[in-house]
ROMAR-721302 format. One record per atom (N, C-alpha, C, O): residue in one letter; x, y, z. Coordinates in steps of 0.02 Angstrom, whole numbers, padded with zeros to 5 digits, always signed. Layout:
N
aXYZ
...
//
This chain:
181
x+03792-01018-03080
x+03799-01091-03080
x+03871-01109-03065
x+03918-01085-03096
x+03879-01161-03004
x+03951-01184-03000
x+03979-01226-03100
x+03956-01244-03154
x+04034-01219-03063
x+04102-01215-03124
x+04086-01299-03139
x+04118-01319-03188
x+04044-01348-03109
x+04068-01423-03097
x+03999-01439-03121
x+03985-01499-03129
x+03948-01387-03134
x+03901-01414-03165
x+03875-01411-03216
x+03874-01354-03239
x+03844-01461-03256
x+03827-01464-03315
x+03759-01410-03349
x+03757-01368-03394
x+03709-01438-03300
x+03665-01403-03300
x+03608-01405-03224
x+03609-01443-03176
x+03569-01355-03237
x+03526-01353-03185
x+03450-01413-03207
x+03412-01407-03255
x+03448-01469-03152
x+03382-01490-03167
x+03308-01443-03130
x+03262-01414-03158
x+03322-01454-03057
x+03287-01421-03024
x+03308-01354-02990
x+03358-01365-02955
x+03291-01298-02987
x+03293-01246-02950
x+03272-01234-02888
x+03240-01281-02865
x+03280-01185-02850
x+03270-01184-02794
x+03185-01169-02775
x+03153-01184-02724
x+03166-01138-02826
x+03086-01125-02818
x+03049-01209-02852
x+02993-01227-02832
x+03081-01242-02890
x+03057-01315-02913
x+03059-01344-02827
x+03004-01357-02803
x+03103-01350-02797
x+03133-01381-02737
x+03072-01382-02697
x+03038-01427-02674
x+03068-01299-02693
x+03014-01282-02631
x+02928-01311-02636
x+02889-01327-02591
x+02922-01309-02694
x+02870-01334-02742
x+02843-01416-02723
x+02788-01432-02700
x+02898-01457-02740
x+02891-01508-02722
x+02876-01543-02658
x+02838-01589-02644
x+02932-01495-02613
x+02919-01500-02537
x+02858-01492-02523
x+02832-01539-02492
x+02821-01440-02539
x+02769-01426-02514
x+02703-01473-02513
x+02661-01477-02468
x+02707-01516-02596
x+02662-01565-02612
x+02678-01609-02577
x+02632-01619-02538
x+02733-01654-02564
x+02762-01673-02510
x+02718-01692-02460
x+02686-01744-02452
x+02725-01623-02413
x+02692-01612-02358
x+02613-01644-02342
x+02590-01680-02298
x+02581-01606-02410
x+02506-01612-02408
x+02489-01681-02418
x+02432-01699-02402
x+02543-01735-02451
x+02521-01786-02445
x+02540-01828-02362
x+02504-01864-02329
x+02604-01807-02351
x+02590-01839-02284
x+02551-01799-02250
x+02534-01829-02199
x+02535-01762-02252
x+02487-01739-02177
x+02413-01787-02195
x+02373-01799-02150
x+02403-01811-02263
x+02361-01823-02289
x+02343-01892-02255
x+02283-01906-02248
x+02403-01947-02230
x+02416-02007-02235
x+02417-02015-02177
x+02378-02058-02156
x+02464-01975-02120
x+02479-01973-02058
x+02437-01922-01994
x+02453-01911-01936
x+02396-01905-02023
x+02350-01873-01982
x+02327-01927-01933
x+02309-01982-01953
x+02329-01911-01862
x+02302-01965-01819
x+02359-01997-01773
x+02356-02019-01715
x+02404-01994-01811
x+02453-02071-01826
x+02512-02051-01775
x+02528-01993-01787
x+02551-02077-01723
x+02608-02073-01680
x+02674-02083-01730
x+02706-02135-01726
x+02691-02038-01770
x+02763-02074-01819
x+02814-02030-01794
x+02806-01984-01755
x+02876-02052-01823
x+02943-02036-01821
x+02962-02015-01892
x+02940-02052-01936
x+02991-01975-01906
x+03024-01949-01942
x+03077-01964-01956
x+03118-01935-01920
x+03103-02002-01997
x+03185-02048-01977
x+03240-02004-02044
x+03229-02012-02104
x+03271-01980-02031
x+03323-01944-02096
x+03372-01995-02114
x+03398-02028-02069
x+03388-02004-02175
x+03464-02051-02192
x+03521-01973-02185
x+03507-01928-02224
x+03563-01965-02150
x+03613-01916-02150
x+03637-01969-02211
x+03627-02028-02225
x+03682-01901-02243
x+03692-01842-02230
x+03650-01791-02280
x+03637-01732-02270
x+03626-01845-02353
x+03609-01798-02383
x+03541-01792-02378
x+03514-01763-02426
x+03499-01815-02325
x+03428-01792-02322
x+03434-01722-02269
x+03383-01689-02256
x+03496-01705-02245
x+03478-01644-02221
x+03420-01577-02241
x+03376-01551-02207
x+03447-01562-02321
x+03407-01493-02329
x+03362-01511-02348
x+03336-01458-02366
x+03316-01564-02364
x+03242-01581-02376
x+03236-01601-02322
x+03189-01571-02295
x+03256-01635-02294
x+03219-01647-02211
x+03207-01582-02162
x+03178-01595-02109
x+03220-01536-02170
x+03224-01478-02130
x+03187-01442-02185
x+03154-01400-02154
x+03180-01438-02223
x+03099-01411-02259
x+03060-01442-02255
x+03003-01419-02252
x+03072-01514-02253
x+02995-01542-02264
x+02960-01561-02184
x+02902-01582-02182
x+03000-01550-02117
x+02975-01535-02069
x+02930-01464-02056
x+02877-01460-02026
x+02966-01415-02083
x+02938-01339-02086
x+02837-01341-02110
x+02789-01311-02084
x+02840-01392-02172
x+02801-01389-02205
x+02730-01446-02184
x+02671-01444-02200
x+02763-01490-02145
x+02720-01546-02113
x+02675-01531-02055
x+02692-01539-01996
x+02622-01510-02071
x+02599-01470-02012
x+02550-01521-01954
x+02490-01512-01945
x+02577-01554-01932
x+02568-01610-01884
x+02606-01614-01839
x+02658-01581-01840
x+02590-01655-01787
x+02645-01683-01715
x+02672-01738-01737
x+02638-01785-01757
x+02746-01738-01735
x+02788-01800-01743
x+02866-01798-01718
x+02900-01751-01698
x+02877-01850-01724
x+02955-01854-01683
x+03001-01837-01729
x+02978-01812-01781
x+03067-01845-01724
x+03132-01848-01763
x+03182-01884-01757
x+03201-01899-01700
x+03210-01903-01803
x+03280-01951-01784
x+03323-01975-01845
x+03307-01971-01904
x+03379-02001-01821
x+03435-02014-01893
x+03459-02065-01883
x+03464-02091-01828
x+03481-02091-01941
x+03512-02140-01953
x+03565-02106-02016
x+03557-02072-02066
x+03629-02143-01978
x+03679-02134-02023
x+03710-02188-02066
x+03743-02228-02032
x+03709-02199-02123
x+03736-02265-02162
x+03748-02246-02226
x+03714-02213-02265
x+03836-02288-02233
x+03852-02270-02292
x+03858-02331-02340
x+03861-02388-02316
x+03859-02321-02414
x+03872-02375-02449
x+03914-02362-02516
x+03938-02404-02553
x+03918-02284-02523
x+03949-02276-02578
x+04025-02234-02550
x+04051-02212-02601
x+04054-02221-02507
x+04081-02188-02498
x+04097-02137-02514
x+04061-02090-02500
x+04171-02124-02558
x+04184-02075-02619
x+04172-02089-02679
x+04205-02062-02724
x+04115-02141-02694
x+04114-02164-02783
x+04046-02141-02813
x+04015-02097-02784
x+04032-02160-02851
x+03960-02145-02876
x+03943-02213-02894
x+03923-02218-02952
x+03944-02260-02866
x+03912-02333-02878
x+03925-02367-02818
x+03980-02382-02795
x+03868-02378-02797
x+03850-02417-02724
x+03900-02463-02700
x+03892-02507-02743
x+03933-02479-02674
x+03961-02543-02644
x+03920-02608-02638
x+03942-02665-02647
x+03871-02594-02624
x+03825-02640-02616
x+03818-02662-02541
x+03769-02699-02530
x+03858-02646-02488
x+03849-02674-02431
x+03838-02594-02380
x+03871-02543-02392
x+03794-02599-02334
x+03774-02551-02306
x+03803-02550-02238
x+03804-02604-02208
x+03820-02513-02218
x+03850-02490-02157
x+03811-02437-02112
x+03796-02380-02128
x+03798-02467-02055
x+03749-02424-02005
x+03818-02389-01971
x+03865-02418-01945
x+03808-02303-01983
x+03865-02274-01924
x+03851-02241-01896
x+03894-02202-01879
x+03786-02232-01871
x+03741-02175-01825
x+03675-02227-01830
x+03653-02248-01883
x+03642-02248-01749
x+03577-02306-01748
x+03532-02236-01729
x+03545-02176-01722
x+03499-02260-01728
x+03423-02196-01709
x+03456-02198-01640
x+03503-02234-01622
x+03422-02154-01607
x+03405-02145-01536
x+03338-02153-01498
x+03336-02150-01436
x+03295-02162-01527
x+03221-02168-01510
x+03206-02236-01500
x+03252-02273-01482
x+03142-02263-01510
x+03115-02345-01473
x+03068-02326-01556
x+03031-02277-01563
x+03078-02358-01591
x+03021-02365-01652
x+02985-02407-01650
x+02956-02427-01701
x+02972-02443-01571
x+02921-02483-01569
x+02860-02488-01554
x+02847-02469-01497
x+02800-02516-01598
x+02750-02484-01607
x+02708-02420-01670
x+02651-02410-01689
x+02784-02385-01688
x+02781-02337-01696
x+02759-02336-01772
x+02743-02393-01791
x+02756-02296-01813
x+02740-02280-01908
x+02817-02234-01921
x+02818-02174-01907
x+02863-02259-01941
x+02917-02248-01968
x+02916-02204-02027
x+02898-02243-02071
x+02925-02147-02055
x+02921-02116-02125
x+03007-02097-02134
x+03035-02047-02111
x+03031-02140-02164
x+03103-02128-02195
x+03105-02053-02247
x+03067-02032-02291
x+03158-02032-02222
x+03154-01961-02266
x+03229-01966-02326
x+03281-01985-02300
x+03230-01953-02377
x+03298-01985-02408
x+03304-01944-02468
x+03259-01925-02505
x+03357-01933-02472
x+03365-01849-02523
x+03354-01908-02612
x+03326-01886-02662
x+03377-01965-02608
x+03377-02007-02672
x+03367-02064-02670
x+03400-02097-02630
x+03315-02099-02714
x+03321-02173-02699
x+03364-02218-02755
x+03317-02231-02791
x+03402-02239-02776
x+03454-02265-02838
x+03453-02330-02851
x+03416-02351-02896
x+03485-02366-02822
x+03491-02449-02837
x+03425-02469-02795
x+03387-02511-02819
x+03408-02432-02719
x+03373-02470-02654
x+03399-02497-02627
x+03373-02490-02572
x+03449-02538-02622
x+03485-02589-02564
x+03490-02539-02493
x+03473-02572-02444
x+03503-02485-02480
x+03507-02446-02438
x+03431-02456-02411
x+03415-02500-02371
x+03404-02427-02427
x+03323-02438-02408
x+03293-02481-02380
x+03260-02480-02328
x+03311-02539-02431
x+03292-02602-02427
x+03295-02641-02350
x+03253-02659-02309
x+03375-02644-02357
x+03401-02632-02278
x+03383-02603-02229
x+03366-02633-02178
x+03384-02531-02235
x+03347-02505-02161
x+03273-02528-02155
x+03254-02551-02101
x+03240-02525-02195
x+03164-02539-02203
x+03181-02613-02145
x+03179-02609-02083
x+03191-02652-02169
x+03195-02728-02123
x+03217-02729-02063
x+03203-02769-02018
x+03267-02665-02064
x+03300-02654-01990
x+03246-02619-01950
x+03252-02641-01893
x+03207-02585-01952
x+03167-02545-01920
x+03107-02578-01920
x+03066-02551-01883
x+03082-02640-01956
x+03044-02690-01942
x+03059-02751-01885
x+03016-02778-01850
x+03126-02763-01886
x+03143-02805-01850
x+03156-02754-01769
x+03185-02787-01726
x+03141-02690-01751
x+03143-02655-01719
x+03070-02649-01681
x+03053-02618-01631
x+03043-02682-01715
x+02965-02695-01711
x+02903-02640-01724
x+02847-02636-01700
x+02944-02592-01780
x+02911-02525-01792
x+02839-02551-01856
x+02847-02583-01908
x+02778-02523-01829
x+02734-02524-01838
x+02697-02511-01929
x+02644-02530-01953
x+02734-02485-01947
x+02733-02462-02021
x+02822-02413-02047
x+02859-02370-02024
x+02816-02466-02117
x+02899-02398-02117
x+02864-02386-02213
x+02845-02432-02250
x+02867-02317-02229
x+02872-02296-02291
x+02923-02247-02297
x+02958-02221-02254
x+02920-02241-02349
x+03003-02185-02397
x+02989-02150-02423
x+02950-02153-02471
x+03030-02077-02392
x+02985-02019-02453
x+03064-01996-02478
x+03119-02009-02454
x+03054-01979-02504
x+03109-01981-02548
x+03099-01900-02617
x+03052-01885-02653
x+03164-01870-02607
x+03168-01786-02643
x+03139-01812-02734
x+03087-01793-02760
x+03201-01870-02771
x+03219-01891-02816
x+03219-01978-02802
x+03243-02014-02757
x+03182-01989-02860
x+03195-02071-02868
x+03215-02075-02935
x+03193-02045-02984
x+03269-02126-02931
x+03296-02145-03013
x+03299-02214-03021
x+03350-02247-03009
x+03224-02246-03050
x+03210-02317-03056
x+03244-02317-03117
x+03202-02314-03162
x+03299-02319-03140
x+03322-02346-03189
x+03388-02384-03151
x+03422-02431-03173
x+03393-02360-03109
x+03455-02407-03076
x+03438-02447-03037
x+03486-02474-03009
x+03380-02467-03017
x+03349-02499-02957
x+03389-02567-02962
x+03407-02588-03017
x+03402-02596-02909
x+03417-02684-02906
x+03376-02710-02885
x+03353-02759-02915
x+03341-02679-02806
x+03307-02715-02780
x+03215-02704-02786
x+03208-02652-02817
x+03169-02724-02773
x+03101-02710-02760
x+03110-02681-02698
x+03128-02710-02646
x+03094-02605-02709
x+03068-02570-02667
x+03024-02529-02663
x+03034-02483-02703
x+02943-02520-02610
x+02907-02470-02628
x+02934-02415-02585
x+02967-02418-02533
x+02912-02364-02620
x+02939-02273-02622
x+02867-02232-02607
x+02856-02196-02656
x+02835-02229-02577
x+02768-02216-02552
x+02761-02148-02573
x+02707-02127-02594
x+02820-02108-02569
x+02790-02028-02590
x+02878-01985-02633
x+02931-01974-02605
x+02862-01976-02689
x+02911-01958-02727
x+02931-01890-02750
x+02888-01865-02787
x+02968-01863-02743
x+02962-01791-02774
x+02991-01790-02846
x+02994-01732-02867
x+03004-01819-02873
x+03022-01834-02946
x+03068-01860-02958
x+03123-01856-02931
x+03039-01911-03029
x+03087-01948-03054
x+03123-01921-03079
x+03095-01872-03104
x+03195-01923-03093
x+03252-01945-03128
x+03271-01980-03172
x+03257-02040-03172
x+03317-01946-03233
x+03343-01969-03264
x+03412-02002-03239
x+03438-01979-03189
x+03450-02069-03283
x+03510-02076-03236
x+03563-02027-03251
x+03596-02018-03302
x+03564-02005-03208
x+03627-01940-03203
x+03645-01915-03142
x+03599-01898-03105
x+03711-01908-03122
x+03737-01896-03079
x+03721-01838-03040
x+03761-01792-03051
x+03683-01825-03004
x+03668-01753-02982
x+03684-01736-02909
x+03678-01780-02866
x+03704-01671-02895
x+03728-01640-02851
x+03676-01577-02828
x+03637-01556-02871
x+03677-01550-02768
x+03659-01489-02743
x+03620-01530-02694
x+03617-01591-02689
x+03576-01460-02641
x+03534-01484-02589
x+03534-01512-02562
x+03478-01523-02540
x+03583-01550-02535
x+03616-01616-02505
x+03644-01650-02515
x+03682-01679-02476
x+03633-01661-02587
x+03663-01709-02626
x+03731-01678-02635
x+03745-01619-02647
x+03788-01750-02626
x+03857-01740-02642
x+03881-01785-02685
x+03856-01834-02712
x+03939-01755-02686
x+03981-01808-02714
x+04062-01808-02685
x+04095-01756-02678
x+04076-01850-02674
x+04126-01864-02602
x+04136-01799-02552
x+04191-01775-02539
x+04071-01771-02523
x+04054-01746-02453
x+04074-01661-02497
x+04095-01613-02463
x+04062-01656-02565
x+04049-01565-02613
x+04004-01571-02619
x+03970-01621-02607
x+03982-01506-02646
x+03912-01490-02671
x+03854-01487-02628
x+03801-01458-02641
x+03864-01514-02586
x+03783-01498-02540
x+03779-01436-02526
x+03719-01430-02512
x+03803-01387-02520
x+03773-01333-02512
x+03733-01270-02563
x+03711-01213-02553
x+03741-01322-02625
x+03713-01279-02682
x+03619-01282-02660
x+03585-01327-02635
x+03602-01217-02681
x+03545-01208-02673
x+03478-01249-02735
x+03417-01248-02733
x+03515-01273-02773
x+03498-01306-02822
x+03515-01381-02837
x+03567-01406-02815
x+03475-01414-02872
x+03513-01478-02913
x+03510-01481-03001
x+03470-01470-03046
x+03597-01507-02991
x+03601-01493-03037
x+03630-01549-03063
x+03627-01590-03016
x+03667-01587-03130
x+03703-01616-03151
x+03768-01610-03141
x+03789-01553-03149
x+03821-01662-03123
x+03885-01662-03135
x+03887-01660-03176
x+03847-01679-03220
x+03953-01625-03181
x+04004-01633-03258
x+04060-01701-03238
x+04107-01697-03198
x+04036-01771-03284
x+04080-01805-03304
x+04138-01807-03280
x+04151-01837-03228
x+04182-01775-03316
x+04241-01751-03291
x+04264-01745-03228
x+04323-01760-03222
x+04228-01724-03167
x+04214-01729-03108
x+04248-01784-03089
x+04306-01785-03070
x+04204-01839-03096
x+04209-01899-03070
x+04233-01969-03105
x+04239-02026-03083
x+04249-01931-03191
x+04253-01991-03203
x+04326-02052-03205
x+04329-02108-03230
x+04380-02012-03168
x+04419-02050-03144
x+04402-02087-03074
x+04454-02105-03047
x+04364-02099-03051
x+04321-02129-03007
x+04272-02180-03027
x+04238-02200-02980
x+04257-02206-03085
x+04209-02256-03103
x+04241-02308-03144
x+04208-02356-03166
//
């Protein structure tokens, strides 16, 4: 276990686990269906690249880059597009892929943006959701588990652009960050 973490929530065999249920529900939903695959960089990388492995269907890919928290652990509140898709989502069934869902304003936002894009259906699948911080109403169509509120790191997840490469998620240690809040 890195030196910065508290404890382990999920492991790497929990990870794979989830992905996999994941899968079986979208293939479950999107069978038939012309969708896109849309990633929030940066930290939907390592679930988005499993949970493609595991989706055993025809579908597209694409990213969107937007930040809102920068180096903090509490949202800014205003979202910043810094990478637009590359694709035409019009017409199309949108499935947002997103390593965490927290306040939603992020979501919230793209969701409307990719409507006003004239995309055909948009849902959110999402690694971790932590409705205890929510601000806004947002639905989360396919979840890999809730969360407690706690700062967590690994698998994508960072904290000012560390930790994603842990094979695990785990808890910060406090201390970490808390000259930052």
């Amino acid at each position: 276990m890195h030196k910065d973490i508290e404890k382990i929530l999920y492991s790497e065999q929990d990870i794979k686990n989830i992905v996999k249920r994941l899968a079986k529900e979208i293939e479950k939903d999107y069978n038939g269906k012309d969708f896109i695959m849309v990633g929030l960089l940066k930290g939907c990388v390592s679930f988005m690249v499993d949970l493609m492995r595991e989706v055993n269907l025809d579908f597209s890919i694409d990213f969107l880059a937007v930040s809102s928290y920068g180096n903090s652990t509490v949202s800014s509140g205003r979202v910043n597009i810094q990478k637009d898709i590359s694709t035409s989502v019009d017409g199309k069934h949108i499935l947002i892929v997103e390593d965490i869902v927290d306040s939603g304003r992020t979501l919230a936002f793209i969701s409307q943006y990719l409507y006003a894009k004239n995309a055909t259906s948009v849902k959110i699948c999402t690694l971790f959701n932590k409705p205890d911080r929510r601000v806004t109403d947002i639905d989360v169509a396919y979840v890999g588990s809730v969360i407690p509120d706690a700062f967590i790191v690994g698998y994508g997840l960072d904290y000012a652009e560390r930790y994603r490469n842990l094979p695990y998620v785990g808890v910060l240690k406090e201390s970490v960050y808390s000259q930052d809040t």
